[in-house]
N, C-alpha and C positions, 0 to 999 in steps of 0.2 A: 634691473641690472644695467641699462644701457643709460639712464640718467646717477647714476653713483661714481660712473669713471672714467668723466667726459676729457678732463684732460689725459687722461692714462690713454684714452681712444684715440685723442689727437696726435699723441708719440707715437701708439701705435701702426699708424696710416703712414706715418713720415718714414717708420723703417719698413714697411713692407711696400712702400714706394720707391724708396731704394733698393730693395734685395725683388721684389716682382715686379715693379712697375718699368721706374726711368732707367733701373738697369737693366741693361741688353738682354732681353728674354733670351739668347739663344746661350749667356753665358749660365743664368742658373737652369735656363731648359736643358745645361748637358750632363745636370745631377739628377733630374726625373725624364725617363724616356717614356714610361710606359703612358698611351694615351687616356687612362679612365685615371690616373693618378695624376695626370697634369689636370686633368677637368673638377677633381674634387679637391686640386689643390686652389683654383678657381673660386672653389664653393667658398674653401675656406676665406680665402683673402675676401671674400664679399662678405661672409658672414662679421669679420673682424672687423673691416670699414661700416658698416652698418649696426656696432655695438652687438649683435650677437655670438657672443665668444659659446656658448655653448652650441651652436650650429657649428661657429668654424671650431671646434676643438672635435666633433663628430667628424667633419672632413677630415681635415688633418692627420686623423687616428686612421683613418680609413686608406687615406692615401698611404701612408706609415706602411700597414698591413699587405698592402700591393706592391711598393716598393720603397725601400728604406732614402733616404735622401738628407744630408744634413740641413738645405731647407728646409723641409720639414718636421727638423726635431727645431728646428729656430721659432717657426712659426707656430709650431703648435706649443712650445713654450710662451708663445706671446698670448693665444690664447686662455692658456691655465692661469695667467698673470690676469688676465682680466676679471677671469673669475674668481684670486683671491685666492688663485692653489700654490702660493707661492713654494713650498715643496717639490712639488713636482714640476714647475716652472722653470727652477735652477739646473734640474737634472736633464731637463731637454736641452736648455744653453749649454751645458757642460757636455752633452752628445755633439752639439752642434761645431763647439769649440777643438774637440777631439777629432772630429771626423772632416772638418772644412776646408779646403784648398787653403791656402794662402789670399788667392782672389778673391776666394767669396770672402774668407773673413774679412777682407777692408771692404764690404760693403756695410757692414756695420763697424763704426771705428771707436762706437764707445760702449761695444760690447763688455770690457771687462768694468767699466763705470758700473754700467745697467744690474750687473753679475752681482758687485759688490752692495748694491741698494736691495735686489731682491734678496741676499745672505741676511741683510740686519732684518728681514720682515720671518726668517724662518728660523723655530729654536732646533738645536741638537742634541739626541739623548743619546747617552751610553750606554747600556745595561753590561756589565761583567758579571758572569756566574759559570763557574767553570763544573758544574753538574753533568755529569752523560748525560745527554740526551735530551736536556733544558729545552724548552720552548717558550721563545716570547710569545702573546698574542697582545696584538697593539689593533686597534679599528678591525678593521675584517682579515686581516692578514696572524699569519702563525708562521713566526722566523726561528730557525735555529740557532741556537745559540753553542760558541758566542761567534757577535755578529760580526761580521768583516770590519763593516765603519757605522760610525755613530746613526741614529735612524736624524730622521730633516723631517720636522713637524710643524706645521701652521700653527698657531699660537691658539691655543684654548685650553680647554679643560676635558682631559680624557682618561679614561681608565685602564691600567696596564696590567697584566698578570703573567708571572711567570709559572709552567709546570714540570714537572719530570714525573717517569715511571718509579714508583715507590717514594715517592715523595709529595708531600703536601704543598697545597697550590699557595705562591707569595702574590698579593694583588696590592694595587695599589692605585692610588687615584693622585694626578700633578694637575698643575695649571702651569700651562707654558707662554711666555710671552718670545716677542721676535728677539734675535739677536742671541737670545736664555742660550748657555750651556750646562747641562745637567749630566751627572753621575750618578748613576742609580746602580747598588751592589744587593739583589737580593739575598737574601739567606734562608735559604729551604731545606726546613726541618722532615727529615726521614719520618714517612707515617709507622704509625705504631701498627704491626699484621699480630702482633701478639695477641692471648686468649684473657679471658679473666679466669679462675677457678675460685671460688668461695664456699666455705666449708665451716660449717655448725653443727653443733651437737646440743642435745639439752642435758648433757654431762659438762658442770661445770669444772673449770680445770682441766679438759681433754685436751689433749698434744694432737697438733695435725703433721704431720708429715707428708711430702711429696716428692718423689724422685728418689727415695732416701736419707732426704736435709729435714730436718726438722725447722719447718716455714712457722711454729709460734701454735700459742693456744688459745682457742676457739671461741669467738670466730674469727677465723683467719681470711683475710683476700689478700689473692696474687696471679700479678700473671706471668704466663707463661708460655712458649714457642707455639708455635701448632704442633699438635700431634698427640701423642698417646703420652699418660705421665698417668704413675703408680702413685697411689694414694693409701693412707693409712691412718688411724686414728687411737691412741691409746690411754689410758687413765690405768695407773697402780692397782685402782681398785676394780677394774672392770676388764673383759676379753677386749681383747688386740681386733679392733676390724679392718681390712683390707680390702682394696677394689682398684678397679683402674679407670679411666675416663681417656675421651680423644677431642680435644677441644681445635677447632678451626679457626682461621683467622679474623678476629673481631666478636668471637662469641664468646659469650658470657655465662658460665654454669655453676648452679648452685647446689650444692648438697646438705643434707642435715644427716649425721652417720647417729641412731640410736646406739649405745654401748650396752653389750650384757653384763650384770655384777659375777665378777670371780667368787663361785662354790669358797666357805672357808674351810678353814682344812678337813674338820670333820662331816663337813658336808661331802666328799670328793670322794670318787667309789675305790680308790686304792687304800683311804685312811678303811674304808668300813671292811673292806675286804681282811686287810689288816687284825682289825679290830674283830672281825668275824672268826679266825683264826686262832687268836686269842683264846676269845667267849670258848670255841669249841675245845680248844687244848685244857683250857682252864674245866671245863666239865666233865671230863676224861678222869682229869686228878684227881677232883672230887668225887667220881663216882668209883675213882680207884681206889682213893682213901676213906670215904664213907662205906665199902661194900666190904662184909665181913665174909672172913673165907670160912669155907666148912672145916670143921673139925675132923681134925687130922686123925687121919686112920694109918695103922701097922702099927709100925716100932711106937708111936709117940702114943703114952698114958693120956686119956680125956684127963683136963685141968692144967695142964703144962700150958699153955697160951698164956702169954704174959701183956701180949698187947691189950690195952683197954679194948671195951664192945661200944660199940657208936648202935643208939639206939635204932629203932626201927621205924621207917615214915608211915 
């Protein structure tokens, strides 16, 4: 690390010899009081002169955390510069720049130069998706969306994903180089919470019905909401079967409904009841009409009987 950015080290030294050194320690010593933050601010400026920007960027952050200082968001951006964070480098100069006297700023005077060299080494991504409750996740972080301003990314190749509640996750993988301005519009398609229901019979030709709609003839697949939904199944020639199912979200259920052959009509206990009625009346008649009456006694002479005699079984 310390032989790859040996000029970068040397610009380094020259402004933190200006803003800690040959300028009057008591004018930037009236932006850090506290004395364990002046001493790690210490750390840091040696760490920077001696090429370990990962030492002084552990200062500087520390110092940060004890007392905020716009030298400190200067310096500790000089650090993250060393080590190639260039993202997070511009964001420290842009605190620095916001928060700095007048004074201190001309102790750097080609701060906005330096600004605009570190901008071409970082790309910028937009994500737009106006989903509730969207979530980017970008490196280790998880942003809400959508974002205030564009995210500042070091130049490589990384993978990005957006998610929301009831919606299927959009991922995607860029390669970014410095200077890059990207727009990225995901489009996040609603997951399906629906069921499946699938319905067979080994009656060919059987109608399935669900809910009441007649959903086609068998085998039929469909899906449908979660929850309970009536089922039925019929063929001209066969009994009507009926049932009901509760299917939850993402399951899958199969049925095979046997169907009973419809009795034909003589087969069906109202024809034979019928038909029984009949047989019986009709045997009536005939034993009315086959059954000879006895010979007529009083007034009537034996041989006056004119009806024919039906023999005897």
């Amino acid at each position: 690390m310390r032989q790859r950015t040996t000029h970068f080290a040397r610009g380094v030294r020259l402004v933190l010899v200006i803003i800690g050194g040959a300028w009057p320690a008591a004018a930037w010593g009236q932006n850090i009081k506290d004395p364990v933050a002046i001493q790690l601010k210490g750390q840091g400026d040696r760490g920077i002169e001696s090429g370990d920007y990962a030492e002084a960027l552990r200062a500087y952050s520390k110092a940060l955390s004890i007392e905020p200082s716009p030298v400190l968001h200067y310096n500790r951006g000089r650090a993250l510069q060393g080590l190639g964070r260039n993202a997070e480098a511009l964001e420290e100069f842009e605190k620095f720049q916001r928060t700095a006297s007048a004074k201190l700023a001309e102790a750097v005077p080609e701060l906005n130069e330096m600004m605009d060299t570190v901008r071409h080494q970082v790309a910028e991504v937009t994500v737009k998706c106006e989903v509730p409750g969207a979530t980017l996740h970008v490196l280790h972080d998880a942003l809400p969306l959508p974002l205030r301003r564009s995210l500042r990314l070091d130049p490589s190749s990384l993978d990005l994903a957006v998610t929301a509640p009831g919606y299927e996750s959009w991922r995607t993988r860029v390669t970014l180089e410095g200077g890059e301005t990207r727009v990225l519009e995901p489009q996040l398609r609603r997951k399906d919470v629906r069921g499946t229901i699938v319905i067979t019979s080994p009656v060919a030709g059987a109608r399935a019905d669900v809910d009441g709609k007649t959903v086609g003839t068998v085998p039929v697949e469909l899906n449908v909401s979660p929850g309970e939904h009536a089922i039925r199944v019929r063929h001209d020639d066969y009994e009507t079967a009926s049932s009901s199912v509760v299917v939850r979200t993402g399951e899958r259920r199969s049925f095979s409904v046997s169907l009973q052959r419809e009795p034909r009509f003589y087969e069906r206990w109202w024809f034979w009841t019928g038909v029984g009625t009949l047989v019986t009346t009709g045997v009536v008649v005939g034993i009315a009409v086959s059954t000879q009456k006895s010979p007529a006694t009083g007034d009537i002479p034996p041989g006056q009987i004119t009806a024919p005699l039906m023999s005897r079984f």
